[in-house]
C-alpha angles and dihedrals in degrees: 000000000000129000088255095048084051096051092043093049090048086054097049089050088053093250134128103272083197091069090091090069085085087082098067091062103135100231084066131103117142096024105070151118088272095063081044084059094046095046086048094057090042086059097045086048087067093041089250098118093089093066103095091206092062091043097055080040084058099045100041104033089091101027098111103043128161117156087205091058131076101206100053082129091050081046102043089049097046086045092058092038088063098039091059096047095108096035127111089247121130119234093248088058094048089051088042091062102035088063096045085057095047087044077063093076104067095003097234103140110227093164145052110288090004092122096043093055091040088061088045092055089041099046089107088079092063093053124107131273101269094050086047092055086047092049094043088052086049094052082035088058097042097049088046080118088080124054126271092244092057095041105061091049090052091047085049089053097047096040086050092054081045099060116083095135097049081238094128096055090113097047089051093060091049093055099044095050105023118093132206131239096242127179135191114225104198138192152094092276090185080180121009104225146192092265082059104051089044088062086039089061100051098047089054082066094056093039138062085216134001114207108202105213115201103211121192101227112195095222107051121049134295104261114256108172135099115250109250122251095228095075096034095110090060112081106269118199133165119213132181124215131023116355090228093067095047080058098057094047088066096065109212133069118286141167118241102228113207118196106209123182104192154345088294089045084054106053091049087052090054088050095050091052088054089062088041098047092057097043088040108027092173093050119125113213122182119188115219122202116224113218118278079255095066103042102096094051122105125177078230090052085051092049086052090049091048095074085060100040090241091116104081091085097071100046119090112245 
């Protein structure tokens, strides 16, 4: 179904057609409206689509979907509860859906067409090799939140629940030997602005996961503002002493990502590799331009702005 199928139907049915805006939440990857759309086509495959019950399921069983929370599924279920309240649904077919969305948390059908729905949400597992690489990216980018260390052994877990077939032998052996192209994205960040998050951006394009590292560094202040909401679903950790250091407490191989602004940004950062280099003499940095727009802003300039409440513009949402 298209976007538009979908709206329509939502409407027919007397709900928001703009509900389905939710999926374009930017901390998803994996969850959204295109695997509705999947899971869609999946239903109507089996000529189950018509059913009213398994189309609102499929809508609404991710609604409500944050990696970092355990009770998407409860969400997901009292969302939908609400959202039906003026429509011309019965009581039994509210309840109906509710528990096929909640059968989707540990997969386990208690219901009429539960297992049904719950092998038309989970078809992806059954795809070939190269659609299983582009799903795993797509968990891989949504969980960025955890370590990488602690990641790999909780996706083996779950791909080895997963795996009743056999069929994601060959995932499991990606996961368990590939490794990410990580980077460290280090400062003092006091506050994290929109320059940052400019250079932020760019560097997620070169990267499979960029780690922003908050450092204490003695010279400057002690940080005093909030972390921004905007970059709360990438994996946020604070540090003392040489960044070096910091780098070899991860583990695993990673890239130093450095935001310059300009030609004097530049030149200190030359001067700090120097220094890097020595302590770390197998370390990768890679410098990242921020836009021509972003050039002039400096979490001190902000500082400066804040006692005149002029500041407000340069800080993300």
């Amino acid at each position: 179904m298209t976007k538009a199928e979908i709206s329509n139907r939502l409407q027919q049915l007397q709900f928001d057609a703009d509900l389905i805006k939710a999926y374009d939440e930017p901390h998803r990857f994996y969850h959204t409206l295109d695997h509705i759309q999947d899971v869609l086509q999946n239903l109507n495959n089996t000529n189950l689509l018509k059913q009213d019950e398994l189309f609102l399921t499929a809508i609404f069983h991710d609604i409500i979907y944050n990696p970092q929370s355990a009770t998407n599924e409860e969400d997901s279920a009292l969302f939908f509860i609400d959202s039906a309240k003026n429509t011309s649904l019965t009581q039994a077919q509210k309840e109906h859906v509710k528990q096929l969305i909640l059968d989707t948390k540990h997969h386990i059908p208690n219901v009429e067409f539960s297992e049904e729905f719950i092998n038309a949400d989970l078809a992806i597992l059954s795809s070939s090799f190269d659609k299983l690489i582009t799903y795993e990216k797509q968990i891989f980018k949504e969980f960025q939140f955890v370590d990488y260390s602690i990641y790999k052994l909780k996706r083996l877990e779950v791909l080895k629940q997963l795996n009743k077939n056999g069929n994601l032998n060959s995932l499991i052996d990606y996961v368990n030997v590939v490794q990410p192209n990580i980077a460290v994205f280090a400062g003092s960040f006091n506050p994290f602005h929109k320059g940052h998050y400019n250079v932020l951006q760019k560097a997620e394009k070169l990267f499979d996961k960029v780690i922003i590292a908050f450092g204490k560094n003695p010279d400057k202040t002690v940080r005093t503002w909030d972390i921004p909401k905007t970059i709360g679903n990438r994996q946020l950790t604070e540090y003392n002493g040489l960044l070096t250091d910091y780098v070899d407490s991860l583990g695993y191989d990673v890239t130093l990502v450095r935001g310059l602004r300009n030609s004097t940004d530049f030149q200190y950062e030359q001067n700090q590799y120097r220094y890097i280099q020595e302590l770390k003499p197998d370390i990768k940095i890679v410098n990242v331009f921020c836009d021509k727009e972003f050039e002039h802003i400096s979490s001190s300039g902000i500082r400066t702005l804040e006692k005149y409440d002029k500041h407000k513009g340069y800080l993300l949402p």
